[in-house]
N, C-alpha and C positions, 0 to 999 in steps of 0.2 A: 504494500500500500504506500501509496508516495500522500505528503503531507504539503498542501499548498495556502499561502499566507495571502489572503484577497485583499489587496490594495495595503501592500507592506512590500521592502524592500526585500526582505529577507528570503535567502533562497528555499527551493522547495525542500524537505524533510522526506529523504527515504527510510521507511519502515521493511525487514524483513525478517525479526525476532515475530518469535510469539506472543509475546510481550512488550505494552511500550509501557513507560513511567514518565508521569509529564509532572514538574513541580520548579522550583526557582533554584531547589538544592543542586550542587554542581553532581550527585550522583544520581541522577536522573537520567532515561536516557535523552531527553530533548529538553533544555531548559529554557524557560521563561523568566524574562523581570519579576521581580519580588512584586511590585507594582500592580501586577497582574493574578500572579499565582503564590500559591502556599508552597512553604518549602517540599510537599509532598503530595500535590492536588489531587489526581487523576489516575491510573491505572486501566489502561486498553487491553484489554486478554482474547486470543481468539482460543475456540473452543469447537463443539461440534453444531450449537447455535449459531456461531458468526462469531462477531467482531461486539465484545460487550466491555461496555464502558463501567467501571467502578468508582464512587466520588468516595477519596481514602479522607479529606480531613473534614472536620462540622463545618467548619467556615467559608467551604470552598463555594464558590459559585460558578456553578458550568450549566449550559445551555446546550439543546440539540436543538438545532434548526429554530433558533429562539424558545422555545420551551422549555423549561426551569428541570430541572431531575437533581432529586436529591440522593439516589444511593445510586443504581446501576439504570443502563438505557442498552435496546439491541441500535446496532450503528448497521448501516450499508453504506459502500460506494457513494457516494454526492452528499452525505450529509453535511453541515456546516457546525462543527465542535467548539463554541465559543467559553476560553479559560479565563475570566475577569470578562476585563477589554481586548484579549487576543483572540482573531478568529483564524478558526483554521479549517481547509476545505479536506476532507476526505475523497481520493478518488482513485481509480483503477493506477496501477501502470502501464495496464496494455490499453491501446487506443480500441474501444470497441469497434473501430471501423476496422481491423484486420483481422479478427476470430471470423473463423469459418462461420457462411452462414447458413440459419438455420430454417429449414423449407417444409411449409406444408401444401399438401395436396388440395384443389377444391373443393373433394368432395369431406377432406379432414379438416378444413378450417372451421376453427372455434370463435366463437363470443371473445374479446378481448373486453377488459373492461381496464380502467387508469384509476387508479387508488390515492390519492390525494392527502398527502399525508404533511402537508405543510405548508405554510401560505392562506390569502384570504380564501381558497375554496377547500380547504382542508375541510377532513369528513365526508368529503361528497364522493361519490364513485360514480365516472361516467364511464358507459359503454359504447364498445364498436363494433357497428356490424360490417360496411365497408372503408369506412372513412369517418375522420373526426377531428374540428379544426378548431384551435387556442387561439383566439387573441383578438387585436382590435377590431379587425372585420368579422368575427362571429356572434354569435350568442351569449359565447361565455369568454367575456375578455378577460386578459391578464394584467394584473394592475402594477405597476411598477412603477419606484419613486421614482422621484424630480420628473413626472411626468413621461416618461422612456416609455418604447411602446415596441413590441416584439409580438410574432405569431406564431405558431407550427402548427404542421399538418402531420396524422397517424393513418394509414393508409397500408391496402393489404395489392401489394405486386409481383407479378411473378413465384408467389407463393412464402413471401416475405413480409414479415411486418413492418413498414416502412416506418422513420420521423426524419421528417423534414422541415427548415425553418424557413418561413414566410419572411414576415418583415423581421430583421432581425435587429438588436439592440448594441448598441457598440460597450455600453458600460455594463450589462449583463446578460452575454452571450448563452446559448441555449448548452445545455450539458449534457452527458448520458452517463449516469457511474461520476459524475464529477470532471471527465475532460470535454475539452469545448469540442463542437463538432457543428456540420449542416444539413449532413444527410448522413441516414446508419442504418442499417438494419436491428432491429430490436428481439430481445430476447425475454423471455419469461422473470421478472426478477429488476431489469432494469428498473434505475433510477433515473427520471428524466427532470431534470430543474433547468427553472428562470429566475433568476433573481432570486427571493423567499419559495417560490412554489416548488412543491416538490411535489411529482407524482412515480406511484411503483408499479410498472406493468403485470396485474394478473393474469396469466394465459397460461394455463394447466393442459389445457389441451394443446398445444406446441409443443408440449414437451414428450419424447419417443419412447413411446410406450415400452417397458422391460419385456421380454421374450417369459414366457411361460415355461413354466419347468416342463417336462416331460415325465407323463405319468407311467408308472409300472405296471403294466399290466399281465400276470400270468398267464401263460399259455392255455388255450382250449384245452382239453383230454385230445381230440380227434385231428388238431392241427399236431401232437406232436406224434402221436400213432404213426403216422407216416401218410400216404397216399389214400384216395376213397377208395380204392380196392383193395388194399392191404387192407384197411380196416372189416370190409365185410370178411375176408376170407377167418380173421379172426374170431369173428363172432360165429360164422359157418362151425370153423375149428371145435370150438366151446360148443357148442348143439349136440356137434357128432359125437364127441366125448362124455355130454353128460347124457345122452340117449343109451350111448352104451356101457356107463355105469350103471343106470337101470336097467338093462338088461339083464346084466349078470347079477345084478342084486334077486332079481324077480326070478332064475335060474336055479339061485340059488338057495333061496327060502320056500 
């Protein structure tokens, strides 16, 4: 995870521990001004959940995406981790525009729906069936300070879940997973922000279904006898044999 500082000079912060430690103490692994941070703020751990955030002192003040947390938060890709006054962007280090991309069929395309997990339209969940569009020319604009005004488009091509930026914003470029981008293919999971909003792609059905174990089943009696004629002569066999155990039973009484 690479660690990027929005409108600060300071270079980006690459993460590749399990663990990061964020506080003002020099044994940290990423330190902050005292100004900002507690000698032992924060604690990042990934796990089999993700990437979860643990607040180590009382005093500490951290935000996710402006939302106050006071013990642990799950983090993804484009969040915006604010420690005091320092923010910091969370985001991929692979540019989602070079992973292989991920294709479905027409007759397998699903309901996508956009989970809106921050910003003024936080809570709401909109859905797509072909197409669905953000921003000043739709329905559902995107509100962005000092007046900034940006759009995108979600769209299904070629068997792709498209996002593509309409009008775009110079001061808050459209994201996926946290890096800037204008067109991408989208994956189940993404993280797509503008400014404050953050929305997370739900689409379960994109994702390639696991193969089915293969059941055991034991053999017939009669498939493993051998041939349909082996098998009658066998039964024939057992007739003649027990007709002439009766006989000599009957012979002999």
């Amino acid at each position: 995870m690479r660690i990027e500082f929005p409108r600060s000079a300071r270079e980006d912060f690459l993460w590749t521990q399990p663990q990061l430690r964020i506080g003002s103490a020099p044994d940290n692994d990423l330190v902050l001004a005292a100004s900002h941070a507690a000698e032992h703020h924060v604690r990042i751990q990934h796990d089999r959940r993700g990437w979860v955030l643990q607040v180590l002192s009382a005093a500490a003040r951290i935000h996710v995406n402006a939302r106050p947390v006071r013990e642990r938060a799950l983090l993804r890709a484009g969040d915006v981790v604010s420690v005091g006054g320092c923010r910091m962007l969370l985001r991929d280090d692979e540019d989602p525009a070079r992973r292989p991309a991920l294709q479905v069929s027409q007759e397998g395309r699903c309901t996508v729906a956009l989970r809106a997990v921050g910003g003024p339209l936080s809570g709401r969940v909109l859905s797509l069936r072909d197409s669905l569009e953000l921003g000043s020319q739709s329905r559902l604009p995107l509100d962005l300070p000092q007046g900034e005004q940006a759009s995108l488009r979600i769209f299904w091509h070629d068997g792709e879940l498209m996002l593509e930026a309409g009008q775009a914003s110079a001061s808050y470029p459209l994201r996926v997973n946290g890096v800037v981008t204008g067109r991408v293919a989208l994956q189940p999971g993404d993280q797509v922000g503008v400014a404050s909003h953050r929305f997370v792609v739900d689409a379960p059905g994109m994702m390639p279904e696991a193969p089915m174990p293969e059941l055991y089943l034991p053999a017939a009696p009669e498939s493993v006898a051998g041939p349909r004629g082996e098998v009658w002569w066998l039964i024939v066999t057992a007739a003649v044999l027990a007709l002439g155990i009766a006989m000599v039973l009957l012979i002999r009484f």
